[in-house]
DRENPA-3360 file (N, C-alpha, C; in nm, 2 decimals, always signed):
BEGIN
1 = XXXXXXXX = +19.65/-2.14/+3.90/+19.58/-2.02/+3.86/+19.61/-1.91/+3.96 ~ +19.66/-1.79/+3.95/+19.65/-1.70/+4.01/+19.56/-1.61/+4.03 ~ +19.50/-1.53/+4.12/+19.46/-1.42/+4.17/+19.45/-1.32/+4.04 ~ +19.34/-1.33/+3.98/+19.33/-1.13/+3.93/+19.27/-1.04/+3.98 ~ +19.21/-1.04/+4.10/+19.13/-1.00/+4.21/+19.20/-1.03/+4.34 ~ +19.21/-0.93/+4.46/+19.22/-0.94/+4.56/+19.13/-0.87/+4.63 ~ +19.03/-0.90/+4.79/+18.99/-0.87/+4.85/+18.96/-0.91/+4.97 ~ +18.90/-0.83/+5.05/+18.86/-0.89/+5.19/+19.01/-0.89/+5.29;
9 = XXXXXXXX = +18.99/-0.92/+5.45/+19.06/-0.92/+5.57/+19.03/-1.00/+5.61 ~ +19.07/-1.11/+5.66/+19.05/-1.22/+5.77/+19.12/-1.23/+5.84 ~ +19.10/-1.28/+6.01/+19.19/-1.43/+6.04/+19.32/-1.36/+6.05 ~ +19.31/-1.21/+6.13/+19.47/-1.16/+6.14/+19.50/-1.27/+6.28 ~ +19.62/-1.29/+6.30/+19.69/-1.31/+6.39/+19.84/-1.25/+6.44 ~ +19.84/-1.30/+6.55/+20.01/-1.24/+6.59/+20.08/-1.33/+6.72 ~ +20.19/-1.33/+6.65/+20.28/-1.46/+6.76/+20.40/-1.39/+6.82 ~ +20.40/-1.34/+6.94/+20.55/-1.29/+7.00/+20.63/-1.39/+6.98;
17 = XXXXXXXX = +20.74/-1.29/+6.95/+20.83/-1.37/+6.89/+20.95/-1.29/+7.06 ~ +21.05/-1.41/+7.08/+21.20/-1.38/+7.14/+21.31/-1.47/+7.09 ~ +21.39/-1.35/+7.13/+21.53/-1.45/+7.07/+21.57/-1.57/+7.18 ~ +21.64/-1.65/+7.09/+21.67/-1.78/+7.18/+21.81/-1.75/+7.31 ~ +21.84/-1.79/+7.44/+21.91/-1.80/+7.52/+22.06/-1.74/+7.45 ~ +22.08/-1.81/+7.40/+22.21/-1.81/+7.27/+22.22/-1.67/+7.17 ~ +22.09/-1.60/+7.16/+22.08/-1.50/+7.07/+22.10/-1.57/+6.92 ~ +22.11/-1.63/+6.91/+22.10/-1.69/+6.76/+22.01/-1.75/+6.67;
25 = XXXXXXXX = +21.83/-1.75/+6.77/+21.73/-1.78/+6.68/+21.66/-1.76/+6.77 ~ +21.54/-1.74/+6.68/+21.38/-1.66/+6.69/+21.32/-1.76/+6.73 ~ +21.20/-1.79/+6.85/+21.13/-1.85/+6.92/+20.97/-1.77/+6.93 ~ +20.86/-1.87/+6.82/+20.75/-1.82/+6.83/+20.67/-1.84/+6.96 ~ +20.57/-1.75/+6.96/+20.47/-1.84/+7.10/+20.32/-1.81/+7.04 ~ +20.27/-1.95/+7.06/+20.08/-1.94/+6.96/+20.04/-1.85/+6.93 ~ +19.99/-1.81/+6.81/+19.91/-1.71/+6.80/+19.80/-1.71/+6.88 ~ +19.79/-1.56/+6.90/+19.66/-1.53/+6.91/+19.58/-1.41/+6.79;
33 = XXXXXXXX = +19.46/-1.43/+6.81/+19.35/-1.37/+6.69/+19.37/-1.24/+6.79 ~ +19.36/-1.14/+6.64/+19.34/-1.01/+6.65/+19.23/-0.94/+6.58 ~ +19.15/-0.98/+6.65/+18.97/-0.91/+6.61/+18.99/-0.77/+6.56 ~ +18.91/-0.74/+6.47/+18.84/-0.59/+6.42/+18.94/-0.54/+6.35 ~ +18.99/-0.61/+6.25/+19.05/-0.59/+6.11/+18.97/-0.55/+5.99 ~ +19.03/-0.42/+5.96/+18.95/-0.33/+5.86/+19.03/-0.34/+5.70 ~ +19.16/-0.31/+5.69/+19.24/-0.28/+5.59/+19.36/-0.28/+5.64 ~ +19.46/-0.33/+5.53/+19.64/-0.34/+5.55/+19.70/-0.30/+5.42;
41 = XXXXXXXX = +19.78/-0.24/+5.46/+19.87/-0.18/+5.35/+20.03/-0.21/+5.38 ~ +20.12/-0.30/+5.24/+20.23/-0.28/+5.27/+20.28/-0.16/+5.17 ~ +20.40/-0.17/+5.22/+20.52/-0.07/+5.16/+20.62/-0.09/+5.16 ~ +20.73/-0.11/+5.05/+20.88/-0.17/+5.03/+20.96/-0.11/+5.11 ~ +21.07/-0.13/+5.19/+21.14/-0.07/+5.27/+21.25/-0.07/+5.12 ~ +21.30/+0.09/+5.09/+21.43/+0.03/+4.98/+21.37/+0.07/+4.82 ~ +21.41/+0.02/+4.75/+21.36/+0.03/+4.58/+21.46/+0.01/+4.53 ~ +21.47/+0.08/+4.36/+21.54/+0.05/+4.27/+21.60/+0.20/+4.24;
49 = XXXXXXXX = +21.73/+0.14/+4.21/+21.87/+0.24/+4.17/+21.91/+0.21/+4.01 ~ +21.89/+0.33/+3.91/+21.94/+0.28/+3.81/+22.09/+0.32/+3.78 ~ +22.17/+0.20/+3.75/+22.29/+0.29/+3.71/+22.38/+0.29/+3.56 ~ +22.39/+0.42/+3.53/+22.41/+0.45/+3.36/+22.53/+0.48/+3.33 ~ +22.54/+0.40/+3.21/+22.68/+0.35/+3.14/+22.64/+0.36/+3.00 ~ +22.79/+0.43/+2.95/+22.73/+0.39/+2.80/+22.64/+0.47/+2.75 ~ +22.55/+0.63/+2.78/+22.45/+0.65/+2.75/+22.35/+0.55/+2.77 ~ +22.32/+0.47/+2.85/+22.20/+0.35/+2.89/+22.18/+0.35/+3.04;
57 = XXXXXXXX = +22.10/+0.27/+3.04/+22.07/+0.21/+3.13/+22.13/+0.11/+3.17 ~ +22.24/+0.07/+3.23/+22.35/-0.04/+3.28/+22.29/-0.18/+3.29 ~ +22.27/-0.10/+3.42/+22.19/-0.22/+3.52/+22.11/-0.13/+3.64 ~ +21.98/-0.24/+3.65/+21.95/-0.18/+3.83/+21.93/-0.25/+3.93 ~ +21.97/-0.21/+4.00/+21.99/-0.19/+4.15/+21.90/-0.24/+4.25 ~ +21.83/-0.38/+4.32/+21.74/-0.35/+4.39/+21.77/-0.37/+4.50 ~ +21.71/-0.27/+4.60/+21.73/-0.29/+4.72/+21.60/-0.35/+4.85 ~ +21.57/-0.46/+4.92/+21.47/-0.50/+4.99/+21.50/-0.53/+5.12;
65 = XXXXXXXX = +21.50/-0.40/+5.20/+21.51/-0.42/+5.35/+21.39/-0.47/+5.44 ~ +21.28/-0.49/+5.39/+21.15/-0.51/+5.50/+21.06/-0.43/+5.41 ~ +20.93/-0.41/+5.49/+20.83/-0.37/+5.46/+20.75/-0.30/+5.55 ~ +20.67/-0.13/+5.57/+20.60/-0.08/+5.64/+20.48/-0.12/+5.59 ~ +20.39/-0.18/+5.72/+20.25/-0.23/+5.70/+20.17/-0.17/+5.77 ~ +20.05/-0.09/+5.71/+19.98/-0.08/+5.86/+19.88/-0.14/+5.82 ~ +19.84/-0.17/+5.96/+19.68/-0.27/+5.96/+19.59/-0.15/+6.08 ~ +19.47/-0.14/+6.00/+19.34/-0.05/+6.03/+19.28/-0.13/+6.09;
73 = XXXXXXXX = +19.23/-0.12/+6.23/+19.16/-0.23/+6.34/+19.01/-0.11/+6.38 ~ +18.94/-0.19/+6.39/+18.86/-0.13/+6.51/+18.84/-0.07/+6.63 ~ +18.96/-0.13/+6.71/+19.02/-0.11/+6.79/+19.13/-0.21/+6.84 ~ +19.19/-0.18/+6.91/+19.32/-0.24/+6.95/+19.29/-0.33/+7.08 ~ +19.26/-0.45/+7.07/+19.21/-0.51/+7.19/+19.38/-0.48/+7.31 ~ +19.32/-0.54/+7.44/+19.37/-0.51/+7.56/+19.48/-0.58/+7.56 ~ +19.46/-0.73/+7.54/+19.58/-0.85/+7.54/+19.68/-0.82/+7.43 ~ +19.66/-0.78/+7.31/+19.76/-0.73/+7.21/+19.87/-0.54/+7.27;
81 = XXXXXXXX = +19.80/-0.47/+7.37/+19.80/-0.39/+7.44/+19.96/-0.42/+7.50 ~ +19.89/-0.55/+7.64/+19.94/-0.61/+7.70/+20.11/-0.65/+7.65 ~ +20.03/-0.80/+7.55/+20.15/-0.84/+7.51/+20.27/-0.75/+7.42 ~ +20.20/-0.63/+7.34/+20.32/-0.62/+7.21/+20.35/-0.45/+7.31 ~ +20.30/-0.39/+7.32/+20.32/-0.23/+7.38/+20.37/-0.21/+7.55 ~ +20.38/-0.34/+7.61/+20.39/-0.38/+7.78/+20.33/-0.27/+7.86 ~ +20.18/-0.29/+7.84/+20.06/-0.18/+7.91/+20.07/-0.30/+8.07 ~ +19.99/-0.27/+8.11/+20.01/-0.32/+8.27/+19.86/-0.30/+8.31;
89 = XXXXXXXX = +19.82/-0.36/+8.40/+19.68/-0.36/+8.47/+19.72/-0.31/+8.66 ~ +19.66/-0.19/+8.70/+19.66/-0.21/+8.81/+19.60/-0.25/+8.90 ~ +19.59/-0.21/+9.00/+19.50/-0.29/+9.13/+19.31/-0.28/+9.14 ~ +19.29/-0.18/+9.04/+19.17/-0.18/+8.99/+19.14/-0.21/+8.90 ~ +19.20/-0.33/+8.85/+19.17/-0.31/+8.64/+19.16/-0.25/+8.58 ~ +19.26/-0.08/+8.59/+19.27/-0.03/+8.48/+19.38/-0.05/+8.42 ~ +19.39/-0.05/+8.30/+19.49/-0.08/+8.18/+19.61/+0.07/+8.18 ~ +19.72/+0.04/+8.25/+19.85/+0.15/+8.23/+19.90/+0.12/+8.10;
97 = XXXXXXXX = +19.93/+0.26/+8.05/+20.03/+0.27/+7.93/+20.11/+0.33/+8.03 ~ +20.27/+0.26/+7.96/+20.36/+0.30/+8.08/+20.49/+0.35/+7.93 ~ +20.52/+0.51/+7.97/+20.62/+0.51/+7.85/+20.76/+0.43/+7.88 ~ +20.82/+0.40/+7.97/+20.96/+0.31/+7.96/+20.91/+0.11/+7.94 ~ +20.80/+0.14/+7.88/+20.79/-0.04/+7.85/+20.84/-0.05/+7.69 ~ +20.92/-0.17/+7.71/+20.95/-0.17/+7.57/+20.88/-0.24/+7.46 ~ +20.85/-0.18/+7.35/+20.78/-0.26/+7.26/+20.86/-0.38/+7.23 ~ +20.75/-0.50/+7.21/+20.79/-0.63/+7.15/+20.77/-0.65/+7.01;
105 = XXXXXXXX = +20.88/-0.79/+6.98/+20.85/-0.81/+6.86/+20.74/-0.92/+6.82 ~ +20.74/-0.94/+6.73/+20.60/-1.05/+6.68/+20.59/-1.07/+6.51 ~ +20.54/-1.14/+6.52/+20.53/-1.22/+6.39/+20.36/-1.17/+6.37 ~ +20.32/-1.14/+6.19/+20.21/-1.06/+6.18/+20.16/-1.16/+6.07 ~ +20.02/-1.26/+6.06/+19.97/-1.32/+5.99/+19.81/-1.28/+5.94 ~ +19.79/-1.29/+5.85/+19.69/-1.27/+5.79/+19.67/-1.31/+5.70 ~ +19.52/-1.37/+5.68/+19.41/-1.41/+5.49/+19.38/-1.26/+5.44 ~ +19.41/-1.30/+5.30/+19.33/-1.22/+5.19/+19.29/-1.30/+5.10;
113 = XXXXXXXX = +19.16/-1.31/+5.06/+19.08/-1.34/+4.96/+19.11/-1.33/+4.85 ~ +19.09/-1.42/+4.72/+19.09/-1.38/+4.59/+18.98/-1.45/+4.52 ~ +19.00/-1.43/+4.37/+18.88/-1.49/+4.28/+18.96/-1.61/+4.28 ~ +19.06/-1.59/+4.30/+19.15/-1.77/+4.28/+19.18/-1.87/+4.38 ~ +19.27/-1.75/+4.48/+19.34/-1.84/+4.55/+19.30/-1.74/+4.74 ~ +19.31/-1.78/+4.80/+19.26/-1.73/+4.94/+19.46/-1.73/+5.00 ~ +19.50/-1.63/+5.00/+19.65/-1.66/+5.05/+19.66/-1.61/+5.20 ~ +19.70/-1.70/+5.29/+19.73/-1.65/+5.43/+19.91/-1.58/+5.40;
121 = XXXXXXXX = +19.95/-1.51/+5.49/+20.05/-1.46/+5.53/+20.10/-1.45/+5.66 ~ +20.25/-1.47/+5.70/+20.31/-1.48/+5.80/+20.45/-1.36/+5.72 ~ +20.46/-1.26/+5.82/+20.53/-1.16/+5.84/+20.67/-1.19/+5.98 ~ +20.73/-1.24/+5.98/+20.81/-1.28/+6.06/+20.87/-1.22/+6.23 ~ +20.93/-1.09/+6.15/+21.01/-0.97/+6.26/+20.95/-0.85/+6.20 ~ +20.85/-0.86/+6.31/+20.70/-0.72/+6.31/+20.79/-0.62/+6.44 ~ +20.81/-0.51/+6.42/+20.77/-0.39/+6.56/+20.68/-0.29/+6.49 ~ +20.59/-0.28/+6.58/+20.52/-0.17/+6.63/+20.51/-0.05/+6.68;
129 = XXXXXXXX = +20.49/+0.11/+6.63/+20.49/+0.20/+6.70/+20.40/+0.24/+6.82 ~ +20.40/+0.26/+6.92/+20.29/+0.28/+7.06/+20.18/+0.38/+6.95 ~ +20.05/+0.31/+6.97/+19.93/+0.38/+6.93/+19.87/+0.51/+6.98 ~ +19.82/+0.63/+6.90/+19.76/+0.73/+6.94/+19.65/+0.69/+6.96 ~ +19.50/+0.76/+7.00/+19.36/+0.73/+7.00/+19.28/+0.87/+6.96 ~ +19.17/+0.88/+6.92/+19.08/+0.97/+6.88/+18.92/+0.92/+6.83 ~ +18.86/+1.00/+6.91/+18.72/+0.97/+6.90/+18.67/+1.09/+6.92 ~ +18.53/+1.08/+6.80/+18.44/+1.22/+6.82/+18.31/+1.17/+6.87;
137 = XXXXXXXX = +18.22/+1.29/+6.86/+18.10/+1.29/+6.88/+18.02/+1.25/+6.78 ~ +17.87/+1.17/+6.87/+17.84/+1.11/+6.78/+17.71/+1.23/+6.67 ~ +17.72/+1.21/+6.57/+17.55/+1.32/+6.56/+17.47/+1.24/+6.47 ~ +17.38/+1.28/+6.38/+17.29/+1.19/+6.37/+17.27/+1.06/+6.25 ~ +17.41/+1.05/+6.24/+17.45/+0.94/+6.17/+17.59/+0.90/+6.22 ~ +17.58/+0.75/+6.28/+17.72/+0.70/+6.37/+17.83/+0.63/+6.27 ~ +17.95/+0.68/+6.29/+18.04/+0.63/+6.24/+18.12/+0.57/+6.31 ~ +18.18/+0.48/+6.29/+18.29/+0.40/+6.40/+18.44/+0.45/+6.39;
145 = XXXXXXXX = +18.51/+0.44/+6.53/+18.57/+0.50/+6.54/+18.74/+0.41/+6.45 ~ +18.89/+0.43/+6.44/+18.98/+0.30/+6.37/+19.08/+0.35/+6.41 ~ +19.12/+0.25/+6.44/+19.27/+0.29/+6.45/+19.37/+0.22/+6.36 ~ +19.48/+0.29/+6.36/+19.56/+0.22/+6.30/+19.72/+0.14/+6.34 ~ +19.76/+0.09/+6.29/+19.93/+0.01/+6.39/+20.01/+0.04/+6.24 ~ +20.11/+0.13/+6.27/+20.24/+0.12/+6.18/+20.36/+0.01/+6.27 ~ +20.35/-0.05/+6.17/+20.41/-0.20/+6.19/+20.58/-0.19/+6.08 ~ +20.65/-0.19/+6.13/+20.78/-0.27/+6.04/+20.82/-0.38/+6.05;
153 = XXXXXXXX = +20.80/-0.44/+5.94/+20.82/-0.61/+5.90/+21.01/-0.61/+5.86 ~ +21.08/-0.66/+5.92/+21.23/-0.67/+5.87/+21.25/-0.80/+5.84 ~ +21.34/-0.85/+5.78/+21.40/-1.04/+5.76/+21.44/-1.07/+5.85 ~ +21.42/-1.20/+5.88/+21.51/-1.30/+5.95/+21.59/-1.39/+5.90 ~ +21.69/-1.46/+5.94/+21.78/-1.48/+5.86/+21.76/-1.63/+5.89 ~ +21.72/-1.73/+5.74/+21.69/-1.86/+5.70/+21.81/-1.93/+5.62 ~ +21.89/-1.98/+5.69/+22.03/-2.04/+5.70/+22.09/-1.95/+5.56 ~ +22.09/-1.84/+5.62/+22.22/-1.70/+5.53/+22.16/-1.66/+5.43;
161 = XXXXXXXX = +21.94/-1.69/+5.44/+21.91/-1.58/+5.33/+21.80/-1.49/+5.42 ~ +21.77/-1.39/+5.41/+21.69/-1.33/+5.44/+21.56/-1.34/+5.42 ~ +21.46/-1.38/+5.48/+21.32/-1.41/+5.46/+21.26/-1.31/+5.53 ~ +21.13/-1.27/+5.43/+21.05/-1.12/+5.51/+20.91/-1.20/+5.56 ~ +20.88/-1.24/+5.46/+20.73/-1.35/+5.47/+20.70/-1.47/+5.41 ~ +20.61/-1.55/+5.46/+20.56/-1.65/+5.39/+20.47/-1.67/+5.34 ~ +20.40/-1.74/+5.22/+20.31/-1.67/+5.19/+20.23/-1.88/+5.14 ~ +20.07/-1.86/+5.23/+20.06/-1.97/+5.16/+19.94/-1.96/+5.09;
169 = XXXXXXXX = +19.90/-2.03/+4.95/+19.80/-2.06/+4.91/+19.70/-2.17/+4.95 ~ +19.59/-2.15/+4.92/+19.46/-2.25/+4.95/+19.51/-2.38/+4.89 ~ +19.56/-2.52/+4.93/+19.62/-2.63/+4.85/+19.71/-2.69/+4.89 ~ +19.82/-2.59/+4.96/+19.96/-2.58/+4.97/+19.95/-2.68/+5.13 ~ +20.07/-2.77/+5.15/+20.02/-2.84/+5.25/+20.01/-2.82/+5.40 ~ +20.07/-2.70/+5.44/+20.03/-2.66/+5.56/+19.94/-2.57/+5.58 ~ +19.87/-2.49/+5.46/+19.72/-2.42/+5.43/+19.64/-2.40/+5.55 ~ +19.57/-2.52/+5.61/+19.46/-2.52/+5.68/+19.50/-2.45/+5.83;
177 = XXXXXXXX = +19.61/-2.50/+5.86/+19.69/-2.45/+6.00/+19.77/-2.36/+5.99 ~ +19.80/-2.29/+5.86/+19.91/-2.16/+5.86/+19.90/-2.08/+5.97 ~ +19.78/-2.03/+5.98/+19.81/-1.92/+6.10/+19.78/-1.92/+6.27 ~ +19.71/-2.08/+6.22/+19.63/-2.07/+6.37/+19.78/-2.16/+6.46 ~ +19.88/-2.20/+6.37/+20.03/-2.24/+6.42/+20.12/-2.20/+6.49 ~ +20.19/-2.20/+6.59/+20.31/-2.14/+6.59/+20.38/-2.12/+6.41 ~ +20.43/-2.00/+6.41/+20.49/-1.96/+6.31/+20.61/-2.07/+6.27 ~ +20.63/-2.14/+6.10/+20.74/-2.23/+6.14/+20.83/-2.11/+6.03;
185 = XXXXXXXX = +20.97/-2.15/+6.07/+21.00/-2.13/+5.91/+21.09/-2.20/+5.79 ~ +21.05/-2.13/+5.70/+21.03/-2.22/+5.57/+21.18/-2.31/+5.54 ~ +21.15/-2.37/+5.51/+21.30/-2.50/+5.46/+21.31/-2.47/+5.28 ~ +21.42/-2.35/+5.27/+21.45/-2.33/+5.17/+21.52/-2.44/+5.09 ~ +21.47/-2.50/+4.91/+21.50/-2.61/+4.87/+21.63/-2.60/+4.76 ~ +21.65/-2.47/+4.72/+21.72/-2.42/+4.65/+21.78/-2.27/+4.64 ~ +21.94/-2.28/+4.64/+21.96/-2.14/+4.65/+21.94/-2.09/+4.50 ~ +21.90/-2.01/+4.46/+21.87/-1.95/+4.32/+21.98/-1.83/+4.32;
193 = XX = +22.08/-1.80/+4.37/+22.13/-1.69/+4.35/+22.24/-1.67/+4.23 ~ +22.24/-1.57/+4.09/+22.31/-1.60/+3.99/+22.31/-1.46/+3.97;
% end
């Protein structure tokens, strides 16, 4: 049964990801939970090209480079700071943003809710743009402040096909532990290409 409803945020996580010694494969390291998840939005890197022959419509064209996500937080805790933007702590515990650190990559997991099925997600090859901040005053009704992370999800390459995400349902056998896992990836069982 599928989903004719989606809602709700859970249960974001994110796993630095580096490349292996060799440069030839991706090496996850545990997630950790990324509290104060509000809303996420993807967006197709690419689309569709139509091309006409014949007075018609030929054929079309699709093209799927990745996906622009952003995920609305509450705030951007310190350790995701740390790990994905390489902020620094000085000799008094304050938290440096330093502009020559380089962003890392990471792998971007998350639940969404349905009337059917509860699907977690694993997003593979995430970067991140370094965050702005803004807060106002408060007056006589409090609003909280949000931020947001523009995230590009690209593929990785799963023995010569390109994988963007994984996607698992409530049932499915690695379900209970999708996200709280190192990221695996998937053992493609058939090439479908025709």
């Amino acid at each position: 049964m599928n989903n004719k409803v989606t809602f709700g945020l859970r249960n974001v996580h994110y796993s630095l990801a580096s490349l292996s010694e060799d440069g030839e494969s991706w090496i996850f390291a545990e997630p950790k939970k990324l509290k104060g998840a509000q809303e996420v939005s993807t967006e197709l890197i690419g689309g569709a090209t139509q091309v006409y022959a014949d007075d018609q419509v030929y054929a079309t064209l699709i093209s799927n480079a990745g996906s622009n996500v952003t995920l609305k937080l509450t705030e951007v805790d310190d350790e995701f700071k740390k790990d994905i933007f390489g902020y620094e702590e000085d000799s008094n515990g304050n938290l440096i943003e330093l502009t020559d650190a380089k962003a890392k990559t990471f792998a971007l997991g998350y639940e969404i809710q349905g009337d059917a099925k509860a699907r977690r997600i694993w997003y593979y090859l995430c970067t991140a743009t370094p965050i702005g901040s803004a807060s106002k005053s408060k007056t006589d009704s409090i609003e909280a402040n949000a931020v947001s992370l523009t995230i590009t999800a690209r593929p990785i390459d799963v023995s010569g096909r390109p994988v963007l995400r994984a996607i698992s349902n409530n049932g499915d056998t690695n379900y209970e532990t999708f996200l709280e896992t190192t990221p695996a990836l998937p053992v493609l069982t058939a090439n479908t290409e025709g």
